[in-house]
C-alpha positions in Angstrom: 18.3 -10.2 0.7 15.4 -9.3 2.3 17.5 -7.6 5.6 19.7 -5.7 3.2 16.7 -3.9 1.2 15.0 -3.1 4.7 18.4 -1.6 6.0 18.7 -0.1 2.8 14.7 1.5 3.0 15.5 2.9 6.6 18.9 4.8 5.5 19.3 5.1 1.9 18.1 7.2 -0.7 15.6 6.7 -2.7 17.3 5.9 -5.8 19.9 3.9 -3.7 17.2 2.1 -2.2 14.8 1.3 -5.8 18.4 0.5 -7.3 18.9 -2.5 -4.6 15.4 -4.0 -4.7 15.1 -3.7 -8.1 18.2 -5.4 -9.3 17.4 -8.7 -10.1 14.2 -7.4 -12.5 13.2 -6.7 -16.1 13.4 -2.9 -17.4 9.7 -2.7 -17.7 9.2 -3.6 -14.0 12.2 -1.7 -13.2 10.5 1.5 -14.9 7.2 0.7 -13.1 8.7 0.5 -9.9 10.5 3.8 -10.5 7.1 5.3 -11.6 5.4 4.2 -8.2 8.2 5.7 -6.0 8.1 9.1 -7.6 4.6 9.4 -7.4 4.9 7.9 -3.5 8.0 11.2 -3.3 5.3 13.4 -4.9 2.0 12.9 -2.6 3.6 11.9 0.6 6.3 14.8 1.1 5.7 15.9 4.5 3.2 13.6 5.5 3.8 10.9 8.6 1.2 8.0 9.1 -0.7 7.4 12.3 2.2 6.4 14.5 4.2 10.1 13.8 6.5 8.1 11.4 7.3 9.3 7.9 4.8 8.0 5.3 7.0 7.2 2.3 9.4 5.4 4.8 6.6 3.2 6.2 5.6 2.7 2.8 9.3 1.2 1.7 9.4 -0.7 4.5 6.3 -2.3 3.6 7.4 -3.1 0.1 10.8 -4.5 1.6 8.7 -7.0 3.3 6.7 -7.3 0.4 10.1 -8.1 -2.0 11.5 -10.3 0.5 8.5 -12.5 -0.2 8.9 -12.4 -3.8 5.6 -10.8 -5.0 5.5 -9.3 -7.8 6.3 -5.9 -9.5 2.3 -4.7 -9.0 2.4 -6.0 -5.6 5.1 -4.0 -4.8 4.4 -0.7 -6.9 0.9 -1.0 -4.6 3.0 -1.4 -1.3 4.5 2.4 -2.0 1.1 3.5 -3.1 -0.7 2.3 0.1 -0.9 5.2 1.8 -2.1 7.5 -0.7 -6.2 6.6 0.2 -5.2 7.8 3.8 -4.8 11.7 2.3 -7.5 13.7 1.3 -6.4 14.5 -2.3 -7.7 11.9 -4.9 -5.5 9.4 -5.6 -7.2 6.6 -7.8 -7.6 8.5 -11.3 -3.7 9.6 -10.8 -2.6 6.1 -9.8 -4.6 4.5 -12.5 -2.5 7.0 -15.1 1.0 6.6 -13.4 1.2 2.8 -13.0 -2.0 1.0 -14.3 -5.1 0.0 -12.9 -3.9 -3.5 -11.0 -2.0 -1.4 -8.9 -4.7 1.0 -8.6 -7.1 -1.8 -7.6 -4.6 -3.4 -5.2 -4.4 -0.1 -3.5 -8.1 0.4 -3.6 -8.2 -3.3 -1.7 -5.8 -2.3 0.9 -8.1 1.1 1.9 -11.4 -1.1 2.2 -9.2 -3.5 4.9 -8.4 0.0 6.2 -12.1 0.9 6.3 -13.2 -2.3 7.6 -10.3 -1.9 11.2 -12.0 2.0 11.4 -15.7 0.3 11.7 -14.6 -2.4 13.8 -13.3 0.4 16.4 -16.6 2.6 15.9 -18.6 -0.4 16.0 -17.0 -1.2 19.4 -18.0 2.2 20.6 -21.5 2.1 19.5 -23.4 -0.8 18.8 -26.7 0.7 17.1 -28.1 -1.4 14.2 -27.1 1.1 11.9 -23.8 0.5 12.8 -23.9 -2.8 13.1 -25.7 -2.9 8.9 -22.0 -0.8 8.0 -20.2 -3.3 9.4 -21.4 -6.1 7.3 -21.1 -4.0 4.9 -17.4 -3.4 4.9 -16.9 -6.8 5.9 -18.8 -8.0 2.2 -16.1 -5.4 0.6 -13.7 -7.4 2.1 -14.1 -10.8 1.3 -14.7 -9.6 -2.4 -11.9 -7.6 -2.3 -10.2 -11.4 -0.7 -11.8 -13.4 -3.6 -10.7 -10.6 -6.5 -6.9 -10.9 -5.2 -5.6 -12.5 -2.3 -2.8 -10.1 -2.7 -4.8 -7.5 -0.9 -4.1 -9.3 2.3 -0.3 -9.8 1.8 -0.2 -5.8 1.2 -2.2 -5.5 4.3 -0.4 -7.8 6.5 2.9 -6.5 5.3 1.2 -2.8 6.4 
């Protein structure tokens, strides 16, 4: 199953595509899914990620991995959310609203790992105490965010 969604995510629509992963799931889930991926339509139309590629497409393919490992439905709603922190229009409030705060705080997770690989580069560059002070820092924010939900790190591997 989990070759057909991703062939499905890199071709498909996006109905076509939230119809075949969501098959096998309960209305509610089905409707919070469906929530997610219009919001991920919404905020990322036109945008690409670091590597030039289209942002909702990397963000489907990341939830295909994440289906194929059987997480569940907030897991997945946060997988097309992930890349919403990485544009400069507020995101958290609008997530929270749309599809609840778990997902919100899973997507809040996945930024702090995100903040935590920008320091290790900077720190790299510059190793002033300062620097050194915001590292631990965002290293702290990541084990809690670890502790809180270990989820965080599938999203993030899966990214």
């Amino acid at each position: 199953m989990t070759v057909q969604v991703r062939e499905a995510s890199a071709e498909a629509d996006p109905a076509a595509w939230l119809a075949q992963l969501s098959e096998r799931m309960q209305p509610a889930d089905r409707a919070l899914l469906s929530r997610a991926l219009a919001l991920a339509q919404e905020r990322y139309a036109g945008q690409s990620n670091a590597y030039a590629e289209p942002l909702l497409g990397h963000c489907r393919e990341v939830t295909a991995i994440l289906a194929g490992l059987r997480l569940d439905v907030d897991t997945l709603a946060a997988g097309l959310l992930s890349g919403l922190p990485a544009l400069s229009q507020p995101w958290d409030e609008v997530v929270r609203n749309t599809v609840g705060a778990n997902v919100a705080a899973l997507v809040e997770g996945v930024a702090r790992m995100g903040q935590i690989q920008a320091l290790r580069a900077h720190a790299q560059e510059s190793k002033k105490a300062a620097d050194h002070a915001a590292q631990l820092e965002a290293v702290r924010k990541m084990l809690l965010a670890m502790v809180q939900d270990v989820r965080v790190v599938l999203l993030k591997l899966a990214d």
